[in-house]
Every structure is written in C-alpha cells, then in structure tokens.
LUMVOKE-106249 format. One record per residue (C-alpha): residue number from 1; x, y, z. Coordinates in steps of 0.5 Angstrom, whole numbers. Example, Ala and Ser with C-alpha at 12.3 -4.5 7.8 and 13.67 -1.06 7.14 Angstrom:
<pts>
num, east, north, up
1, 25, -9, 16
2, 27, -2, 14
</pts>
This chain:
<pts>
num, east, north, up
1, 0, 0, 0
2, 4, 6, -2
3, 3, 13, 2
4, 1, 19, -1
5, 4, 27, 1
6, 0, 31, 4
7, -3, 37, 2
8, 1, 41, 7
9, 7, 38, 7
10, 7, 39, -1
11, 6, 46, -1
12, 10, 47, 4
13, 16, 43, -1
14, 13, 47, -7
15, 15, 54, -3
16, 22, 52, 0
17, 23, 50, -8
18, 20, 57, -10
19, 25, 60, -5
20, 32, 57, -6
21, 31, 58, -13
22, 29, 66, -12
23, 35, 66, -8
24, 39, 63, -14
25, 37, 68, -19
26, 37, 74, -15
27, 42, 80, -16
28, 44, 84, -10
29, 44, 84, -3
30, 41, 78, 0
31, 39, 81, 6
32, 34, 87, 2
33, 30, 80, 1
34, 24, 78, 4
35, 24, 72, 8
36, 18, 67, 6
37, 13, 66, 13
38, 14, 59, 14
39, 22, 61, 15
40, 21, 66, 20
41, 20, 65, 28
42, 17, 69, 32
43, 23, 71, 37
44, 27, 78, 37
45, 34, 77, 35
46, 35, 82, 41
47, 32, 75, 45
48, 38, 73, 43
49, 43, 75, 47
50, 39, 71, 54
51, 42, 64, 51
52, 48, 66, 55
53, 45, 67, 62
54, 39, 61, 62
55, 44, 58, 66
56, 46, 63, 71
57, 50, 57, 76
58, 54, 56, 70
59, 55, 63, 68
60, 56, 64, 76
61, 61, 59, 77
62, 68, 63, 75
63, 67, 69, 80
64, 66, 63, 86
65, 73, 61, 83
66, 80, 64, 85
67, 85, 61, 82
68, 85, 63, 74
69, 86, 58, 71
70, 81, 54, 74
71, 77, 60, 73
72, 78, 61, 66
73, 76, 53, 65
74, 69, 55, 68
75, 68, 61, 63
76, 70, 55, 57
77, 64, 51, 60
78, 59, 56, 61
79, 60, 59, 54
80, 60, 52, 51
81, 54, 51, 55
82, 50, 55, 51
83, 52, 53, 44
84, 46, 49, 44
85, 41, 54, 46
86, 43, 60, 41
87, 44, 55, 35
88, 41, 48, 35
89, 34, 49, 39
90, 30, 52, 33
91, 31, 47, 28
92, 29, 42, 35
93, 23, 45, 36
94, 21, 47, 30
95, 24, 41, 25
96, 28, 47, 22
97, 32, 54, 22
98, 28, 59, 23
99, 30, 67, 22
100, 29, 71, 27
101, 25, 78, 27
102, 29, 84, 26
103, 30, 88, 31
104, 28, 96, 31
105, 32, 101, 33
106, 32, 102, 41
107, 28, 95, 41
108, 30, 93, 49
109, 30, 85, 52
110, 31, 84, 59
111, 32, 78, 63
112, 33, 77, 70
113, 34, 70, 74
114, 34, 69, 81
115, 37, 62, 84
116, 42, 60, 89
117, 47, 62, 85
118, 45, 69, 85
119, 42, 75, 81
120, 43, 76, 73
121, 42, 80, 69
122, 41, 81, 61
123, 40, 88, 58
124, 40, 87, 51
125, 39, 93, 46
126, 38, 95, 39
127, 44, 100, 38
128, 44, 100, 30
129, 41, 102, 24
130, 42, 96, 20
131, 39, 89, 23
132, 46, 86, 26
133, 49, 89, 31
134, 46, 88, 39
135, 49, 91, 44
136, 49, 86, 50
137, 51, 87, 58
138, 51, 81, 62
139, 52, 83, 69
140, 53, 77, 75
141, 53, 78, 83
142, 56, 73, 88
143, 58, 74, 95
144, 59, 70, 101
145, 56, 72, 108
146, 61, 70, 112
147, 67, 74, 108
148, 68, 77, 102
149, 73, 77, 97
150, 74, 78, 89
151, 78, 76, 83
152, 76, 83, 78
153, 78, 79, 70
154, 76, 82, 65
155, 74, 78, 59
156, 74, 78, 51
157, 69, 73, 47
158, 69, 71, 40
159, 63, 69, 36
160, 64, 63, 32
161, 63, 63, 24
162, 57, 58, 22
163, 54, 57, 16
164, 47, 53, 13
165, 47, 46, 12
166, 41, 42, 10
167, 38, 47, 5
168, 37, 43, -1
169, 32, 37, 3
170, 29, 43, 7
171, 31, 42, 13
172, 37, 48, 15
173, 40, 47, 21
174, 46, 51, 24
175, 53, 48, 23
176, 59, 52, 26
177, 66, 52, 24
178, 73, 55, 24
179, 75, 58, 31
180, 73, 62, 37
181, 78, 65, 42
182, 76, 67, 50
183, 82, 71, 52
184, 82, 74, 59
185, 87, 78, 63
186, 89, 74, 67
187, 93, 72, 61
188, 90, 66, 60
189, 86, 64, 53
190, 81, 58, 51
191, 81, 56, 43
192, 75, 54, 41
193, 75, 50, 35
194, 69, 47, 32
195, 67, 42, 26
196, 61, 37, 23
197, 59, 32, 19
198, 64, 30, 13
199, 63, 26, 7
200, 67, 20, 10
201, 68, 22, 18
202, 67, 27, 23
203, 59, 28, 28
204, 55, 34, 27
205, 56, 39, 32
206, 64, 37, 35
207, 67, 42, 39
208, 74, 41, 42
209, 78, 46, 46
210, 85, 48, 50
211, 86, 52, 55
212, 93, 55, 54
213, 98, 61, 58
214, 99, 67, 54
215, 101, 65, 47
216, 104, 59, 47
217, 97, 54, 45
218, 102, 47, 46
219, 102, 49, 54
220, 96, 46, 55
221, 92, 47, 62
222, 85, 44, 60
223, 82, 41, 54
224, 75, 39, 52
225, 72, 34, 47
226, 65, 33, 45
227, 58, 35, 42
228, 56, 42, 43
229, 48, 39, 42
230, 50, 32, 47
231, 54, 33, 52
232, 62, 34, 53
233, 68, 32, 57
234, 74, 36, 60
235, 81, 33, 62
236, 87, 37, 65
237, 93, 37, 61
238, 94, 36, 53
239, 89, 32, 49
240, 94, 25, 48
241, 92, 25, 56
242, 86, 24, 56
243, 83, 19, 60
244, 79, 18, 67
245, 85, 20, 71
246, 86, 26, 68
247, 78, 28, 67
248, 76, 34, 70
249, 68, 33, 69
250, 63, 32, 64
251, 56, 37, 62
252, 51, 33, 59
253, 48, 39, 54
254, 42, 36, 52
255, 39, 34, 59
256, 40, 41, 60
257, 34, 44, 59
258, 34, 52, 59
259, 30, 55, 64
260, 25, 61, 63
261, 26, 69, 64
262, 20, 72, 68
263, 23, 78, 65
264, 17, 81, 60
265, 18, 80, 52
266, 22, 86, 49
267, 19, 93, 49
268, 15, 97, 46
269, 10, 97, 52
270, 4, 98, 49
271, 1, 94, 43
272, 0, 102, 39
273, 7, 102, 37
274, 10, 97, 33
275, 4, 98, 27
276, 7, 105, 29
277, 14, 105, 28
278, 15, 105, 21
279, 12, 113, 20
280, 18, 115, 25
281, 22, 111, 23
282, 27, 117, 18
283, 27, 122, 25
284, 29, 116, 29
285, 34, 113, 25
286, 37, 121, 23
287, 38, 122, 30
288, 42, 116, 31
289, 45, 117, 25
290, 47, 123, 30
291, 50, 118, 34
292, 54, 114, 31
293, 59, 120, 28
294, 61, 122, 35
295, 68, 120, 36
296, 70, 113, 39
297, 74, 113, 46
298, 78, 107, 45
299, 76, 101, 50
300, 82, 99, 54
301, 81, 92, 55
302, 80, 91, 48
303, 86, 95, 46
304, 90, 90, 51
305, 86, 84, 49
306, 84, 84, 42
307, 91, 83, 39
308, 92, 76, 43
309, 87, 73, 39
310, 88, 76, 31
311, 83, 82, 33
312, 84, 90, 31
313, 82, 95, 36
314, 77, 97, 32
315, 73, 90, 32
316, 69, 90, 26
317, 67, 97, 26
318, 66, 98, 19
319, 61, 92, 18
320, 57, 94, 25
321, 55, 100, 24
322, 61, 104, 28
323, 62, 101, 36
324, 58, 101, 42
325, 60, 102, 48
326, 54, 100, 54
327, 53, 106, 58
328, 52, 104, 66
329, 50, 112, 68
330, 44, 111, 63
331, 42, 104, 66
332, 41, 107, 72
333, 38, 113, 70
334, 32, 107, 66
335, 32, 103, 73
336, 30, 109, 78
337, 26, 113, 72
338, 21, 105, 72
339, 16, 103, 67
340, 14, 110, 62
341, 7, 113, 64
342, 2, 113, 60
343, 2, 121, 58
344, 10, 120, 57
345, 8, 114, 53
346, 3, 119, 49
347, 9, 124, 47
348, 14, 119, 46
349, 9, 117, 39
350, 8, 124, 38
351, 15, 127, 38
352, 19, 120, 36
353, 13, 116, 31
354, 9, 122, 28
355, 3, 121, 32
</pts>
C-alpha cells in the first residue's frame, strides 16, 4: 500500500522549492529580500542574547573560583553551555531553522534570573540602523556571608563562524565551523574549535577546545572534547592524555534543559507602537545617525586583549555600523525612571512616531 503527501507537506515542499530557486537568480543583496512566512520565527534577534544567561549557575560559577586557570575553565564551560540554545534549538523545536525577527532600532529584552547562584541580568539593546548589531550587557552577582573576596578579570569572547546546512531537503540547520577565541587578563586564553558531519567522517556539531598560558597554544591546562548539542567532557592537560584519571567533569547538553525568564518579552510596552514604527522610523534613524558619527573612545580592554586572539581594536567597525559601548550611568537612569506612563507613552509616539 503506497502512501501518499499531504497537501500541506506539498505545499510547503512547493514553497521551499520556490525559495531556494529565487535566491539563486536573484541579483543583489540577500539581506534586502524578504523571508517567506514559513522560515520566520517569532523570537526577536534581541531575545538572542538571554541564551548566554539561561543557565545562571554556569554563568555564575567563575566568580566563586579564585585560581584563573581554574576559572577561565568554568567560563569555556559555561560559553559551551550555551551553543545548544543559541544554534541548534529551533530546527529541534521547529523541524528546522528559523530566522529571527529583525529588531528596530531601540528594541530593549531584558532578563532577570534569580536562583542560589545569585541574581542575573541581561539588558539587550538594538543600537543599529542596519539589522546586525546588538548590544549586550551581561551582569553576575555573587558573594558569601560569612567573607567576601573577589578576583575583578575581564574577558574578550569571540563568536563562532557557521554556515546553513540542510537546504536542498528543506530541512536547514546550523552547523558551526573555524574557531573561536575567549582570552581574558589573567593572561589565559581558550581556543575553541568547531567542525561537522563530512563526506566519510566526523559528527554533527564537534567541538574540541585547549586552554593554553599566553600564546603558546602547546602549554595546555585543560582540553574539551564533544558534541556541543549532546553532552562534552574536559580533562587536565593536552588531549593525548585523556582518560579517566585526567577527566576533569562531563556536561551533558541536552538533558540540560534551558529554564524560563520571567522577564516580559522585548518592548515596546504598549500594543500601538509596532504598527506605528514605521511612519517615525526616518526621524529616529536621523537621530541615530547623530549618534553614530560621535568620535569613539577606544576601550582598553580591547586595546589590550584584541591582539591575543588576531583581532583590530576597531572590531568589525565598518560592518556593524561603528562601536557601541554599553552606558552604566544610562542603566541606571532607566532603572530609577521604571516603566513610562501612559502620557510619556503619548509623546514619545507623537515626538518619535509622528502620531
């Protein structure tokens, strides 16, 4: 007895044909086309960012560690703690990638967890005319009773390259690749290194990493090994000798499951404004363009930590619209200030949106 498609799985194999093949004939910039309803999620590219605080004991963990290399350790496992999350759980939830809503400009998600390790907080924020670049402050608070002590290190994270896989069956998923560097001042740097499913070898989703003193990359205090989607293992030492006396711990990824943010999802506050963006949107893109032509004070730490891992001080300035820089004084001034009221609501719309 033969089986026959569904109508919906037909048409929706009909619209991902119809997709792929208007990419491959179409003449400019990708970026300016518009994404068929099927591919789009529903979560904000702001929303983002909270995958790298939805496990605050991880995220927590290195300011209760006082030796650094002990420390830097615990960040390389809580950044690889966060992979699954921010690249794999949409195809898992959804059978497939899905591309995130563009953000407008001054778009605002914040996140607050609360749990024995302490309080978190994320303030994620839109800085950018162009649909890339978010700015991202994450903030950790530990402490005992008893005494406190603390280790101030500052550290310099690199994102991973990834490309599309799974285009042609209709299925994309995220695949990362190349490497990524997290190097700190303490003088101690991770190298991160990521790869797939080949031809005749390899798994989806490897990772292996070294944590290594200053530049030398062969004086290795700690390794990892793994599948960032399933679960990874660290060992003391260089790779060659790995084996249960040199086993540091395991993290088991996917029976890890990422908890909730109470936090309310990403403004605007009221229902009226989104249909109303787009009238203000020329006025408030003006003023940002204000903005971003200010001189830029270089930041010393990545003045001093860029060049560890082949970065310029200038990042990837001309690609993300000029360098932003999170304001504490403005954070502040938000947090005492507390939600607008319905008549700052009204001028906002009428000075910013024209209404």
């Amino acid at each position: 007895m033969s089986r026959s498609a569904t109508p919906s799985s037909v048409a929706s194999s009909s619209s991902w044909s119809a997709f792929l093949k208007s990419i491959a004939s179409f003449n400019g910039d990708l970026s300016s086309l518009t994404a068929p309803p099927f591919i789009l999620s529903s979560t904000s590219l702001t929303e983002f960012s909270s995958y790298w605080c939805e496990h605050p004991p991880c995220f927590a963990a290195p300011a209760k560690e006082s030796d650094p290399e002990k420390r830097s350790l615990l960040v390389l496992k809580w950044f690889l703690s966060t992979l699954k999350q921010q690249y794999a759980s949409r195809s898992e939830q959804y059978g497939n990638e899905k591309k995130p809503l563009n953000p407008f400009l001054g778009e605002l998600f914040l996140g607050k967890w609360e749990d024995d390790a302490g309080v978190t907080e994320l303030i994620s924020e839109q800085v950018s005319i162009t649909n890339v670049p978010t700015g991202t402050h994450l903030e950790g608070y530990n402490a005992q009773k008893a005494t406190f002590s603390r280790t101030i290190n500052t550290y310099l994270i690199t994102l991973p390259s990834l490309h599309i896989e799974g285009l042609i069956y209709g299925a994309p998923f995220v695949e990362l690749n190349s490497h990524s560097f997290i190097t700190s001042s303490s003088g101690i740097t991770s190298k991160i290194s990521y790869s797939g499913k080949g031809w005749l070898s390899g798994e989806k989703n490897s990772v292996t990493a070294v944590v290594y003193r200053g530049d030398n990359e062969k004086d290795v205090l700690y390794n990892a090994t793994g599948v960032w989607t399933k679960s990874f293992s660290f060992y003391k030492g260089p790779a060659k000798s790995n084996g249960p006396s040199t086993l540091v711990e395991t993290y088991d990824a996917a029976s890890s499951p990422a908890p909730s943010s109470p936090s309310p999802p990403s403004t605007p506050s009221t229902p009226r404004v989104p249909s109303r963006l787009g009238q203000g949107k020329g006025r408030v893109q003006g003023l940002a363009e204000e903005v971003l032509y200010r001189p830029w004070l270089p930041d010393d730490v990545l003045r001093d930590l860029a060049p560890k891992v082949g970065l310029g001080i200038d990042g990837d300035a001309d690609k993300t619209g000029g360098l932003w820089r999170f304001d504490r004084e403005k954070e502040q001034q938000v947090k005492a200030a507390g939600p607008p009221s319905p008549d700052e609501i009204a001028t906002i719309e009428q000075e910013l949106l024209g209404q």
